[in-house]
Every structure is written in structure tokens, then in C-alpha cells.
TORKE-945578 format. One record per atom (N, C-alpha, C): residue in three letters; x, y, z. Coordinates in steps of 0.05 Angstrom, whole numbers, plus 5000, padded with zeros to 4 digits. Layout:
ALAXYZ
...
END
This chain:
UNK424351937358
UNK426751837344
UNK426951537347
UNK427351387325
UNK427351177324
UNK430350997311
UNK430350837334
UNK433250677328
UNK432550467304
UNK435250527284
UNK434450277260
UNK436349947279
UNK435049817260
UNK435149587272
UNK437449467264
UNK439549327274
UNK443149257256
UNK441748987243
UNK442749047214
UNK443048797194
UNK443648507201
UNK441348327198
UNK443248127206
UNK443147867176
UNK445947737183
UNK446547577162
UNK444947437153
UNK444247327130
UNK443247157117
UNK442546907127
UNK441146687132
UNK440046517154
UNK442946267128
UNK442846277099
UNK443846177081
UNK446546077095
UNK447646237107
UNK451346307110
UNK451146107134
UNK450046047153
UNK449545837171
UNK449645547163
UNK448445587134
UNK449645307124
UNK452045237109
UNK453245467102
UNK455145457084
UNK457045167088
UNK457945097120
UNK460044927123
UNK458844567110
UNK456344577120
UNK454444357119
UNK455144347081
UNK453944547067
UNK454044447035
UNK456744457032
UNK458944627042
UNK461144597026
UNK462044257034
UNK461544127062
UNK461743877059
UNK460843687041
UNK458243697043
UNK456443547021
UNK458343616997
UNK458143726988
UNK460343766957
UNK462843596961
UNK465043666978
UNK466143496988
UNK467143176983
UNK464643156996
UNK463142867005
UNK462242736962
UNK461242856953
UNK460242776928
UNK462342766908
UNK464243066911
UNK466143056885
UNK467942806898
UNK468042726925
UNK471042536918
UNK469142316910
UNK466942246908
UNK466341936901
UNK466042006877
UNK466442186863
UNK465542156824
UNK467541926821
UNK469641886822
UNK472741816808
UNK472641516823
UNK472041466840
UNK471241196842
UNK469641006845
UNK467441116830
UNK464841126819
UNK464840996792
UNK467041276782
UNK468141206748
UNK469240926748
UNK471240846767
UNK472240636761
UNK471340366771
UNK469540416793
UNK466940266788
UNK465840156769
UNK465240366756
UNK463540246734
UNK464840176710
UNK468540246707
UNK469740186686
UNK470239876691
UNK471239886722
UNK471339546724
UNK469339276718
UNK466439456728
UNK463639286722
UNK464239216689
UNK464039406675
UNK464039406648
UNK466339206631
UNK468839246642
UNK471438996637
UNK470738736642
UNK470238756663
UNK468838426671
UNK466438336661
UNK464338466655
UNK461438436647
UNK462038286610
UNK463938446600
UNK464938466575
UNK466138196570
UNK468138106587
UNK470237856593
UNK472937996577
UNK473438236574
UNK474938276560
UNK477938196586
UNK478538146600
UNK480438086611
UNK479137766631
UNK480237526638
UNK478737326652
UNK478837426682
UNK476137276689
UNK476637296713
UNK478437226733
UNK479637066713
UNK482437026744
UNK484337216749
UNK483937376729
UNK485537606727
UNK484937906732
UNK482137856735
UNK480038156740
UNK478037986745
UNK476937986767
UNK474037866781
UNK472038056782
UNK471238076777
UNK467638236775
UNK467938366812
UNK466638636805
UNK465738686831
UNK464038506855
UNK462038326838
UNK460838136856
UNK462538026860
UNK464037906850
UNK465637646863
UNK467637776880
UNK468437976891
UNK470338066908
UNK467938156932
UNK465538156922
UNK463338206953
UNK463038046964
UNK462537836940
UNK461337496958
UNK464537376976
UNK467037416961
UNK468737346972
UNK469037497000
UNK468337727002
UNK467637927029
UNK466337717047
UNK464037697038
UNK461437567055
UNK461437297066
UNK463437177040
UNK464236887064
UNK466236847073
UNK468837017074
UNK469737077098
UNK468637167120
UNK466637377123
UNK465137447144
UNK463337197153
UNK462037067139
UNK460736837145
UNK462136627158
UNK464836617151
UNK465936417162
UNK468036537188
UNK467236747194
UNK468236887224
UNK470736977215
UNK473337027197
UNK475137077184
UNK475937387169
UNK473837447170
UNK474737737159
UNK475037937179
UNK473537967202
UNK474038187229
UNK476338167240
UNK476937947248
UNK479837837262
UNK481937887244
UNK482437847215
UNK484137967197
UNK484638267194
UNK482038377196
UNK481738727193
UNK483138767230
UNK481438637237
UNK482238737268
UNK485038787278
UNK486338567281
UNK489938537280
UNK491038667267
UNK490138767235
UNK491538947215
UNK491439217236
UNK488339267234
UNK488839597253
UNK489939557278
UNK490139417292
UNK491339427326
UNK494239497318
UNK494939367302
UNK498439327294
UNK499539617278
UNK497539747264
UNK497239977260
UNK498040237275
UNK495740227286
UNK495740397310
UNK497840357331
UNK499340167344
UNK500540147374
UNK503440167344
UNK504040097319
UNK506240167311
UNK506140517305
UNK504540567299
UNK504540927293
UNK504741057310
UNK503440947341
UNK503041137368
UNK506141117376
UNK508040907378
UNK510840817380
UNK512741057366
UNK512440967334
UNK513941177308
UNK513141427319
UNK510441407314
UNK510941767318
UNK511041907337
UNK510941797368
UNK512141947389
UNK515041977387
UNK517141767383
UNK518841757387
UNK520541977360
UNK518442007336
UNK519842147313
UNK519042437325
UNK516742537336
UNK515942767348
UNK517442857362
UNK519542657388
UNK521242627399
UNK524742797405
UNK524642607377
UNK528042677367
UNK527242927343
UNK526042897328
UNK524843107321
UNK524943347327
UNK524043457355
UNK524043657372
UNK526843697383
UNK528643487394
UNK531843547399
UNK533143667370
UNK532843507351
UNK534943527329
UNK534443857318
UNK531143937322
UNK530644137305
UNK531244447320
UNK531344407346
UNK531244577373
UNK534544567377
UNK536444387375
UNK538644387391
UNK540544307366
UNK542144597371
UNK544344517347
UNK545844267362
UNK547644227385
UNK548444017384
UNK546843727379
UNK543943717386
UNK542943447376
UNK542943427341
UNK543143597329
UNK543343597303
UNK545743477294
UNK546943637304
UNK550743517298
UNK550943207307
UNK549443117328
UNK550242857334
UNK548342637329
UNK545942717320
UNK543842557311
UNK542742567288
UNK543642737268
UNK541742867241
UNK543442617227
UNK545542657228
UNK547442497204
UNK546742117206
UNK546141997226
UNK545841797234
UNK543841667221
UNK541041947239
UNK537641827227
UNK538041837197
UNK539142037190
UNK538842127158
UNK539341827144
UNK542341777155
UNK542641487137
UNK540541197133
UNK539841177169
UNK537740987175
UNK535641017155
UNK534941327150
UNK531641287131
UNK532441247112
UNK535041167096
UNK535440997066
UNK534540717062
UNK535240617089
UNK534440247093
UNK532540207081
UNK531540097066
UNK529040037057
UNK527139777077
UNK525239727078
UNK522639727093
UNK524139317104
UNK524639317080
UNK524838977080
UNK527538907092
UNK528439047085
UNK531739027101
UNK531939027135
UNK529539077139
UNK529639107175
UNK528138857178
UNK526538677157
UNK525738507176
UNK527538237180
UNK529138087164
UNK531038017181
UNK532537947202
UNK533138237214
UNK534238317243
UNK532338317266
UNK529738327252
UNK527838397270
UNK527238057278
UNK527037887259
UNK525937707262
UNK528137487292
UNK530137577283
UNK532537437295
UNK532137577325
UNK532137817331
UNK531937977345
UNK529637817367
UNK527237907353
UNK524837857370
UNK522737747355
UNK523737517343
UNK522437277331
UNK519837307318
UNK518237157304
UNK516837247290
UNK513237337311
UNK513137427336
UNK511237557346
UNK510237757338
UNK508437797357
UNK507038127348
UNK508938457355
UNK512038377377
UNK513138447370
UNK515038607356
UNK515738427339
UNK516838497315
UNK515638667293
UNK513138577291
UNK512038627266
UNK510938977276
UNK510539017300
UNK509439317319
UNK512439417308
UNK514139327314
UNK516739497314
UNK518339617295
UNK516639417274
UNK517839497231
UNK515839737231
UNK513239687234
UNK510839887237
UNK512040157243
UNK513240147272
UNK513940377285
UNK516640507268
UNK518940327260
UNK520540417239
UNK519340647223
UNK517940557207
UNK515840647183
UNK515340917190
UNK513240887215
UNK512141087220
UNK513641317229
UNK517341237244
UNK518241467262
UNK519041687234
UNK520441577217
UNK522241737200
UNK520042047190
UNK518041987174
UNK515842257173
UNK515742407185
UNK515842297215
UNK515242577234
UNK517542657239
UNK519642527239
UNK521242567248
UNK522342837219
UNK522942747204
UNK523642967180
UNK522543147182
UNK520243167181
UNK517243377180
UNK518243617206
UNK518743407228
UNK519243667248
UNK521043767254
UNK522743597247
UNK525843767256
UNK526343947231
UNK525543877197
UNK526544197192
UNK524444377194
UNK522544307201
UNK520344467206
UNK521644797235
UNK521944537253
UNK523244737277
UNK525644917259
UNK527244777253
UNK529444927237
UNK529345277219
UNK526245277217
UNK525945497197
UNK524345647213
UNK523545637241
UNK520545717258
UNK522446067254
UNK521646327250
UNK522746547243
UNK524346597276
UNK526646677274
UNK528446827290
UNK527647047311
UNK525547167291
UNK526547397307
UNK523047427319
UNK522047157320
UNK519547087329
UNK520146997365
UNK521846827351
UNK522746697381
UNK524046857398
UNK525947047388
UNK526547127407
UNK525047437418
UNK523547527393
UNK521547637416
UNK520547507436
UNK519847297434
UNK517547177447
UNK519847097482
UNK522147037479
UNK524547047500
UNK524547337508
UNK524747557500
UNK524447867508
UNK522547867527
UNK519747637528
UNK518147707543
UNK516747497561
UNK520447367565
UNK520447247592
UNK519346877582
UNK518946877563
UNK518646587554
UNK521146437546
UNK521046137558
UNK523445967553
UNK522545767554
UNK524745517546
UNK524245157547
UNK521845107541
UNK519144987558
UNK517844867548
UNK515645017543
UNK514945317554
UNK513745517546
UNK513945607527
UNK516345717518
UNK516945827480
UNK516145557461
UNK517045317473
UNK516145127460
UNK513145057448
UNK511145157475
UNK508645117477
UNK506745337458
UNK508245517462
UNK505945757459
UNK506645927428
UNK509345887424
UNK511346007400
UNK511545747364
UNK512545617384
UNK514245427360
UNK512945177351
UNK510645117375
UNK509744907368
UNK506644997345
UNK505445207356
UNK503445247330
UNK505045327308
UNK507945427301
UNK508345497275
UNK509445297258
UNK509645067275
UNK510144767256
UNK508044557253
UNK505944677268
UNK502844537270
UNK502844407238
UNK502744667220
UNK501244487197
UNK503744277185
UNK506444297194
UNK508944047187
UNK508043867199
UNK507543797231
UNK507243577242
UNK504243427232
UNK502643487223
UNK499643487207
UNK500043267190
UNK501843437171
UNK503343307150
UNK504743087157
UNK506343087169
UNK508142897177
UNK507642637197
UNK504542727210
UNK503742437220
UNK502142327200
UNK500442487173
UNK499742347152
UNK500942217140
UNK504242327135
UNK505142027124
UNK505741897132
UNK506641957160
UNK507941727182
UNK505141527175
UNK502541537181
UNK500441397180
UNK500141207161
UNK500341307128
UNK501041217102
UNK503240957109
UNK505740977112
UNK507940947122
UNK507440647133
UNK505140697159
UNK505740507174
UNK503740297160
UNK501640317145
UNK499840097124
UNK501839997115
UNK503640137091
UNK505640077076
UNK506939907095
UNK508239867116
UNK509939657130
UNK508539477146
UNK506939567155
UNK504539287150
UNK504839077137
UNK503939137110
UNK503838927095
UNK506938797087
UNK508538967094
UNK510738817096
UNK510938597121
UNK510538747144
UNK511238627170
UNK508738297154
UNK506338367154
UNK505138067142
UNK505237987123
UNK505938027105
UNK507037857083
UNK509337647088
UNK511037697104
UNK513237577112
UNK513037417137
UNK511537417160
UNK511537327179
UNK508537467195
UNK506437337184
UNK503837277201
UNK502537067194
UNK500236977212
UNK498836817205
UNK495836917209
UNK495837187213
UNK493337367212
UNK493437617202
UNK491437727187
UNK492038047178
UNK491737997147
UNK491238357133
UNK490538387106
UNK493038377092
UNK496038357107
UNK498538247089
UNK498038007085
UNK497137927115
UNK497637527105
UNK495537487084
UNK493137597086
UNK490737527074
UNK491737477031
UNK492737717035
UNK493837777004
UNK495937506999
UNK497337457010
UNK499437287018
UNK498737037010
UNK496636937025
UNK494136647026
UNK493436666997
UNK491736846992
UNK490336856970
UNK492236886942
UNK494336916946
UNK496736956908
UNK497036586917
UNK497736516938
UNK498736216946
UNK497036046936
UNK493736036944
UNK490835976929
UNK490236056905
UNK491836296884
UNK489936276865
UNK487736436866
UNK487436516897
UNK484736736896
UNK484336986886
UNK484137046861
UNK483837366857
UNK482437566867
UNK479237426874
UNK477937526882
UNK478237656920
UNK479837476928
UNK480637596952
UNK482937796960
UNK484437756930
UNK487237976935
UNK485738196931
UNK483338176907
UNK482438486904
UNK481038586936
UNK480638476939
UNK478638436968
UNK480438616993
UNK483038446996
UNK484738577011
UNK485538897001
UNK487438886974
UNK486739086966
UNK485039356975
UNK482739236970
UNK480139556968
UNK480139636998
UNK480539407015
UNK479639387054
UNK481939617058
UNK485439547052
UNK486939767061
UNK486639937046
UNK485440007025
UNK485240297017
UNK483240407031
UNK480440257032
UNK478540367057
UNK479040497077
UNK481040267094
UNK481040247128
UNK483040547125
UNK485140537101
UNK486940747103
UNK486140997101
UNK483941087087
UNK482341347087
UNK481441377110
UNK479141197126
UNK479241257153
UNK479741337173
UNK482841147166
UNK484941217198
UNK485941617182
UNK486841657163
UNK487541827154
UNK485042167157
UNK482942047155
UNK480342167164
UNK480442287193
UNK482142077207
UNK482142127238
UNK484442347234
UNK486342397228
UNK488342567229
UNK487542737224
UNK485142787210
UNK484743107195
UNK482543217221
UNK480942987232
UNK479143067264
UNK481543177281
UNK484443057274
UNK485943087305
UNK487843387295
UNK487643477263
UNK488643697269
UNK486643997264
UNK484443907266
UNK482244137272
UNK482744157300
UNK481743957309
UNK482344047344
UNK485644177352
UNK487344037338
UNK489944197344
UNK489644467335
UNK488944497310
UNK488544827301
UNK487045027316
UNK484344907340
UNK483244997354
UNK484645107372
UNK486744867392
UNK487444867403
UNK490145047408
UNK491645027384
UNK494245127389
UNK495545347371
UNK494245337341
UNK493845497328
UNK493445867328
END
């Protein structure tokens, strides 16, 4: 008598994750590819001047001698530091209140109505106070950042908590779980994919006040840079700034999607 042997999968299905990236990876560059080449073609044409649309070369070379002249790293650099220590700020503290407002009817009653109004202020209206506050340093400009960044998470999680199912939680209390345990093991993976969300835009958020915080008060960074360059006449360098925060912004945003695989590993 002879044992048959169990089926085994296709060696194909091992790659599946690898090509479905590669695809990925290819369909998002069609579309700015396209406009690549629609811009080459505008400028190549002269149908608009260059002071007003600069040729893709001339926004590289303008790359290259900033880099040549030690000026472009230290601009990129400061932009992301200010980034980052304003988002790590916002969105602890929105993760924060977040978790009171959405968990605790009384923090709701005494904090929902407040934040709610604050996130109407618009972006420019805080720098002002800020400046008077804590003068035009690094600061200030971390602290508009962190503005930016708290309100996202902060929305995202508190009604997120607000809707986690009833009668989830309190099974999960039936069997001896409370405070920071129901918190841990219950409520916090079923708002995973809100808080996901909600540090992506907190992230978005905090670029966007960036270039506020530098446009108004730096003398380094891809706000000031944009800033310099409308003051000069440089087109070729606003496009320049431009393309860098759309870049650097995919990146940092890239990182969020590494940090909620591992959360989904993790907590999910």
C-alpha cells in the first residue's frame, strides 16, 4: 500500500506579493511620466515662456547648483527635522486627547466642544501669536507644525473610539479585561485602520504648515526656499521646491504605510 503524496502549491504563488508590487511600483509612475512628458513638450514648443514654465532641465540644473553650492541638503534637511519633531508633538498629543474624548463621556462633554472650535482657526492665524509668544525660532515654527498635525489624529480617534461595537467591549469586560488592557487588546486594533488614517493626514497636515511656518519666518527650508525664489524671479527654483515636497512627502507618507503593516502585524 502506498501513501499518495499531498499537493503542493505552485512555486508561482511565492511570487505573487513581489509582482503584485512591481505593478504597483509601474502603474503609479505612468501619470507622472505623462506629465513629464507633457511638460517636456510645453516648454520644448515655447508655447508658454520660460519664466513662467521652465523646462525640466532647468529645474535639474537649478537642483545641481544648489547642491553644488552646499544649499540644497541643509534646506531639505531643516524642512524634514521640523517635520518630523512637529508630527511626533501633534500626533502624540492628538492620539492623546483623542483616546480621553473618545473613551470618556465626561472628557467629551468638556473637551470636544473646545478642540472642535480650535480646528476652524486656520493655519495662518496661529502664526502671529506664535511669533509673539516664542519669537521667530525653531520653536515656533515645531509648534504651528504640531498644531497641524494634532487635529487629524485627534478627530480620526476619538470618533473612531466612539463607534468601537458595545457589545464587543463589554464582552471583552465579562472576561475580566479593563483600563489599559480592554484598551490594548479590544479597542485599540478596532480603530487601527482610523488612527492609519489619521496620522496620514496628520503627516500631509504638517508639510502643509511647514510651508507656512517658512514662508513667514525662516531663513532656511523648502518654504523659505519658494519664498527666496518668487522674491528673485526664480521659476526654476519654485518648481524645484515644489517637486522636493511632493517627493520628500511621498516618502515620509511611504513610512506610515511600513509603520501600519507592522501595526497590523502587531495589533490587528
Amino acid at each position: 500500500m502506498t501513501n499518495a503524496s499531498a499537493p503542493t502549491l505552485p512555486a508561482r504563488r511565492t511570487r505573487a506579493p513581489r509582482s503584485r508590487t512591481l505593478t504597483v511600483v509601474l502603474g503609479g509612475a505612468v501619470l507622472p511620466l505623462i506629465l513629464l512628458a507633457a511638460w517636456q513638450t510645453i516648454a520644448s514648443l515655447g508655447i508658454m515662456p520660460t519664466s513662467q514654465l521652465p523646462s525640466p532641465a532647468m529645474v535639474w540644473n537649478a537642483g545641481v547648483d544648489l547642491a553644488q553650492r552646499g544649499l540644497l541638503l541643509p534646506n531639505i534637511g531643516i524642512s524634514v527635522q521640523r517635520v518630523f519633531l512637529g508630527f511626533a508633538f501633534g500626533a502624540a498629543a492628538g492620539l492623546f486627547l483623542g483616546a480621553i474624548v473618545g473613551l470618556s463621556r465626561f472628557g467629551d462633554i468638556l473637551l470636544a466642544p473646545t478642540l472642535g472650535a480650535l480646528r476652524t482657526v486656520p493655519s495662518l492665524a496661529w502664526v502671529p501669536l506664535l511669533i509673539i509668544w516664542l519669537k521667530y525660532g525653531e520653536v515656533s515654527k515645531v509648534t504651528l507644525i504640531a498644531i497641524g498635525a494634532f487635529f487629524p489624529v485627534y478627530t480620526t480617534v476619538s470618533a473612531a473610539l466612539r463607534h468601537v461595537d458595545k457589545n464587543l467591549v463589554e464582552a471583552a469586560r465579562a472576561f475580566g479585561l479593563n483600563g489599559f488592557a480592554l484598551f490594548r487588546t479590544v479597542q485599540l486594533p478596532a480603530v487601527l485602520p482610523s488612527v492609519i488614517s489619521g496620522l496620514r493626514l496628520a503627516l500631509a497636515q504638517a508639510w502643509l504648515f511647514l510651508v507656512a511656518a517658512e514662508l513667514l519666518a525662516a531663513s532656511m527650508g523648502l518654504g523659505w526656499l519658494l519664498s527666496d525664489s518668487q522674491n528673485n524671479g526664480r521659476t526654476d527654483r519654485i518648481f524645484l521646491a515644489i517637486l522636493l515636497l511632493a517627493i520628500i512627502g511621498k516618502l515620509s507618507d511611504a513610512l506610515i504605510g511600513l509603520f501600519a503593516r507592522w501595526a497590523n502585524k502587531r495589533w490587528a
